[in-house]
C-alpha positions in Angstrom: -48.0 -24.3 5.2 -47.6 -22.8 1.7 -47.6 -19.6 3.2 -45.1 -20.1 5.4 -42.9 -21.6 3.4 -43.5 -18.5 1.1 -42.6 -16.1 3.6 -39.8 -17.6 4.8 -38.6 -17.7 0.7 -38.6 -14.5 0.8 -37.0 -13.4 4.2 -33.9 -15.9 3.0 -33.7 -14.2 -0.4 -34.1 -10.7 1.4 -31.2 -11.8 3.8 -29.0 -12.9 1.6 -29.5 -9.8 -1.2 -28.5 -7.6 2.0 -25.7 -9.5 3.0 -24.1 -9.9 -0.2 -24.3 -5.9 0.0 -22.9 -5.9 2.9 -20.4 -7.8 1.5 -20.0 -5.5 -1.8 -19.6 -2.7 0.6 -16.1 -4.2 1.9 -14.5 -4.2 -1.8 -12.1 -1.7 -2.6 -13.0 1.1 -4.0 -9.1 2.0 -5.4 -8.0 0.9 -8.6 -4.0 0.2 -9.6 -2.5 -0.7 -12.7 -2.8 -4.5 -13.6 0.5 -5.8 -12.9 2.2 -7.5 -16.2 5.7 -8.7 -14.9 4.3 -12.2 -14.2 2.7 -12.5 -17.5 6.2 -11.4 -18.8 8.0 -14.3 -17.4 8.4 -16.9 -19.9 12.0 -18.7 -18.4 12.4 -19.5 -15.0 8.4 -19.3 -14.1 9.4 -20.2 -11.0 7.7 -18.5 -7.8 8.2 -19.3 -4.0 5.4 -18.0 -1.0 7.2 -17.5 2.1 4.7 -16.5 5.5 5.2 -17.2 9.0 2.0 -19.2 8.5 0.8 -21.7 6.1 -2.5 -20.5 5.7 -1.2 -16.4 5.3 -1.1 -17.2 1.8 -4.8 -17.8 1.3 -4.9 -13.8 0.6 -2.9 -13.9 -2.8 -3.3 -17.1 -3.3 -6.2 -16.3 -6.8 -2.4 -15.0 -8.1 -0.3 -17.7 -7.9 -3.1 -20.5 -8.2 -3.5 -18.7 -11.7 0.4 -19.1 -12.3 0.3 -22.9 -11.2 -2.5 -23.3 -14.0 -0.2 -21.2 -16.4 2.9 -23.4 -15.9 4.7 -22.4 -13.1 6.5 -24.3 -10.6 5.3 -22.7 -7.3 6.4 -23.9 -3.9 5.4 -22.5 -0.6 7.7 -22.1 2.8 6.2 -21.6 6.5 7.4 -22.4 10.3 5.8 -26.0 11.4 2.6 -25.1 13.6 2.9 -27.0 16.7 -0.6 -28.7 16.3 -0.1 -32.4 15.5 -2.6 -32.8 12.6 -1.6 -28.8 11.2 1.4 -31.4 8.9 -1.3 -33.3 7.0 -3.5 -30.8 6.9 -1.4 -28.6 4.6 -0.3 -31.9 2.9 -3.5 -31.9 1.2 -4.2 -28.4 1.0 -0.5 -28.4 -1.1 -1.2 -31.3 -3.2 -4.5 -29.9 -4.4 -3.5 -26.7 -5.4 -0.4 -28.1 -7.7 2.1 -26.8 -5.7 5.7 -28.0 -6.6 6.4 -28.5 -2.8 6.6 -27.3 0.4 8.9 -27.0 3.4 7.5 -26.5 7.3 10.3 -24.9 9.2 10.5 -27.1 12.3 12.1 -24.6 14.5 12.2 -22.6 17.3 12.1 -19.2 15.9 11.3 -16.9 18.5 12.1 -17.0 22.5 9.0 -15.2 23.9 6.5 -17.7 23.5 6.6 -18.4 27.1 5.8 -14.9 28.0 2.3 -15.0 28.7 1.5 -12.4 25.9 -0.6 -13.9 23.1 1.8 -14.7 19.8 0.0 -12.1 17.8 0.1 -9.2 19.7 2.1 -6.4 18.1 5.4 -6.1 19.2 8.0 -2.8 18.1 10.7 -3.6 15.9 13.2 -3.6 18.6 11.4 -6.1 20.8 11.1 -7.8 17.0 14.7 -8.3 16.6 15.9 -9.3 20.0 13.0 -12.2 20.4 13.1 -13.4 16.7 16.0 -16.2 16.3 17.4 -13.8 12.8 20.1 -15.7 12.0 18.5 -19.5 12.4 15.4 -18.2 10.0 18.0 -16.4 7.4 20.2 -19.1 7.0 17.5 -21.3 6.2 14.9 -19.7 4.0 18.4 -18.3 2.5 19.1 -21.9 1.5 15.7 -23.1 0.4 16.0 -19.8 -2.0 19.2 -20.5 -3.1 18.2 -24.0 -3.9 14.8 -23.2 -5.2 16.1 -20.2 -7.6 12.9 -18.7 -7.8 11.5 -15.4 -10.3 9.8 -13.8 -7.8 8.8 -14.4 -3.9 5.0 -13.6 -2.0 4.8 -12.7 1.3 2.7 -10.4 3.3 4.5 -6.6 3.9 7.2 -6.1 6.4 6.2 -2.9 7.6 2.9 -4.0 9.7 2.3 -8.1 8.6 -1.2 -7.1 7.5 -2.6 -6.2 10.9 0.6 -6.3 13.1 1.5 -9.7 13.8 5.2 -9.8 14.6 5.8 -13.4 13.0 4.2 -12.0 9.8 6.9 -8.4 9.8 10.1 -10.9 10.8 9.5 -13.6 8.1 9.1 -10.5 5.6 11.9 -8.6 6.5 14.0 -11.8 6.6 12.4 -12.3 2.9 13.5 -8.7 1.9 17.1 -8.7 3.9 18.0 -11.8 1.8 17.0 -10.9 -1.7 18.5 -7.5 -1.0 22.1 -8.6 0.0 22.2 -11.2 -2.5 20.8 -9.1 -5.8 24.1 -9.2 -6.9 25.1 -12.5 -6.7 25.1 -14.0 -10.8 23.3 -17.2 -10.0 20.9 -15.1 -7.9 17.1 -15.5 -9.5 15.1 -13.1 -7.7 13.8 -10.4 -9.3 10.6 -9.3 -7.5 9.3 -9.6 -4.1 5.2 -9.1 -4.4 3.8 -8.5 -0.5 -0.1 -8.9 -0.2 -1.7 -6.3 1.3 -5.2 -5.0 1.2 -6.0 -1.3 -0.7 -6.7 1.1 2.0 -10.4 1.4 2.0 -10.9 -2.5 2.2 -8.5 -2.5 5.2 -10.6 0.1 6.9 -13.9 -1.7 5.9 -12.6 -5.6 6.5 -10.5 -5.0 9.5 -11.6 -2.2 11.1 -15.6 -1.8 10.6 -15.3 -5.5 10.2 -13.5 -5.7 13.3 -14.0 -9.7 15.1 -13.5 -7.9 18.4 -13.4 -4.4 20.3 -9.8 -4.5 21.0 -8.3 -3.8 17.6 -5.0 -5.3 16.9 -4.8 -3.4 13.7 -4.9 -0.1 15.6 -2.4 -0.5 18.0 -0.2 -1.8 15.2 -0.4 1.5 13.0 -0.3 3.8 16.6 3.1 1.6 17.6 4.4 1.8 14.1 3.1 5.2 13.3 1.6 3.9 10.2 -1.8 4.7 8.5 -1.9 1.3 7.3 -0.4 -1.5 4.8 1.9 -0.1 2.4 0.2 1.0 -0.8 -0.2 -1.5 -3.6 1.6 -0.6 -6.5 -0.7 -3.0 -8.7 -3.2 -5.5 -8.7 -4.0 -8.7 -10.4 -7.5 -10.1 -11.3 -8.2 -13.7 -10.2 -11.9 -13.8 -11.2 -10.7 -16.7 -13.8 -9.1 -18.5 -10.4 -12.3 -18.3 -8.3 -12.9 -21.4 -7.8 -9.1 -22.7 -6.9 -8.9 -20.1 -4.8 -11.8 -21.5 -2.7 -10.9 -24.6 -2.8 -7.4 -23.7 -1.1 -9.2 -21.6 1.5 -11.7 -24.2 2.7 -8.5 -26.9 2.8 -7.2 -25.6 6.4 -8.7 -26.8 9.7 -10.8 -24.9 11.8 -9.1 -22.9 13.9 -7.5 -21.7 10.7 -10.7 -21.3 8.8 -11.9 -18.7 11.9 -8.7 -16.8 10.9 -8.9 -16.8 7.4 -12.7 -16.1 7.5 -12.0 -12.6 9.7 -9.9 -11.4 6.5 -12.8 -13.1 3.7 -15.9 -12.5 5.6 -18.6 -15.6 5.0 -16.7 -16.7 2.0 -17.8 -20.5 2.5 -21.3 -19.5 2.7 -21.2 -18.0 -0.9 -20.3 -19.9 -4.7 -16.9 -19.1 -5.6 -18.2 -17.4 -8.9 -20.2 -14.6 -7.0 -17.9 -13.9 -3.7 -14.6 -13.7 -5.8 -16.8 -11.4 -8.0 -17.1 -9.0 -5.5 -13.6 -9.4 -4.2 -12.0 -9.9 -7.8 -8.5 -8.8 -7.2 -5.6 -9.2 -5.2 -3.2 -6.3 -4.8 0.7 -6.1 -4.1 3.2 -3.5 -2.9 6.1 -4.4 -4.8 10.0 -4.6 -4.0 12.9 -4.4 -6.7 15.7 -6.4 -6.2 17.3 -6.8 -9.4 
């Protein structure tokens, strides 16, 4: 019995030293300059997430967990999932990370749903803008910014939504159309849009050799697009200190959006927050200029 129990020691400890490799072989490899607007911001440390999905903002949310704890007033914006209990699931998943609030978009912001084709499938931006409902979505994230007056605004990029899901480009692009028109405005606030994306070599290791499935959304996305990718990050942010809130946000959402979240952070339940957020220690943002 001892000796089983010995050998079976040491298979689990052999397993998991080769899995946490495994996992060290998905980190980026790039480095960018440490971003130090945020840790400029000393009025107005306001900051508002904005994704077509609640749980989209689990992949910066080490940044602006680490804001919350530094004082800011963070609040976060999505579309209303049409499951019943999605509501009080993000109830609590808002309340424990600090946030300052948070507004589910209870519309109907696309017409295609009834199509047949699956919701994420990539779509071109043509297609994009003559199923999205533009003008419904602008006028109302336009208002909750207005009202809101954030510094600076997340959301994934607008060019590809991470791996190509439509809802993920339109909410972006609505993001950037917005700040852009109104960066003149004087009681406009925003002076920064940070989009999430991955470094190259950790979207090739996570989403391609990582790949959940054979047929590869992310692939058709950057062959429709013609795109080699995310956009470039133009800096990154370290959110080791932030480990553990960021796993606690993570492991908030229900299950089918824990298999989602866990095909962009691998087995990240499985692991203490100190030792997978060492391995994946930094969050990385293209960034967009609006004032």
């Amino acid at each position: 019995m001892k000796k089983a129990l010995v050998v079976i020691t040491i298979l689990t400890m052999a397993f998991a030293v080769a899995h946490t490799g495994y996992l060290a072989s998905m980190r980026a490899t790039e480095h960018y300059p440490e971003d130090t607007f945020l840790k400029s911001i000393t009025n107005n440390k306001r900051a508002l997430i904005i994704t077509a999905h609640d749980d989209d903002a689990f992949a910066c949310s080490g940044t602006f967990l680490g804001l919350i704890k530094n004082g800011w007033k963070v609040r976060q914006v999505a579309f209303l999932d049409r499951r019943p209990e999605k509501r009080e699931f993000f109830k609590v998943v808002a309340e424990k990370a600090g946030f300052a609030g948070y507004d589910l978009l209870d519309i109907k912001y696309r017409t295609d749903l009834d199509s047949g084709k699956q919701q994420y499938q990539p779509l071109s931006y043509q297609r994009i803008a003559e199923v999205f409902c533009h003008d419904t979505v602008y006028n109302l994230v336009g208002r909750i910014i207005d009202s809101f007056a954030p510094e600076v605004i997340f959301t994934l990029d607008d060019s590809i939504g991470g791996y190509g899901h439509p809802d993920h480009i339109f909410m972006s692009r609505i993001v950037k159309e917005y700040c852009q028109q109104h960066a003149d405005a004087p009681a406009f606030k925003v002076r920064r849009i940070y989009q999430s994306v991955f470094s190259p070599s950790m979207a090739e290791s996570m989403i391609i050799k990582n790949s959940w499935v054979t047929y590869n959304l992310f692939d058709e996305a950057r062959k429709l697009y013609g795109l080699k990718g995310m956009p470039v990050p133009d800096c990154e942010v370290s959110i080791s200190g932030n480990a553990s809130a960021k796993k606690t946000f993570m492991s908030g959402f229900g299950p089918k959006d824990q298999r989602n979240i866990r095909k962009f952070a691998p087995a990240y339940e499985y692991y203490p927050a100190w030792l997978y957020f060492r391995i994946f220690d930094r969050e990385f943002f293209h960034i967009i200029n609006i004032k």
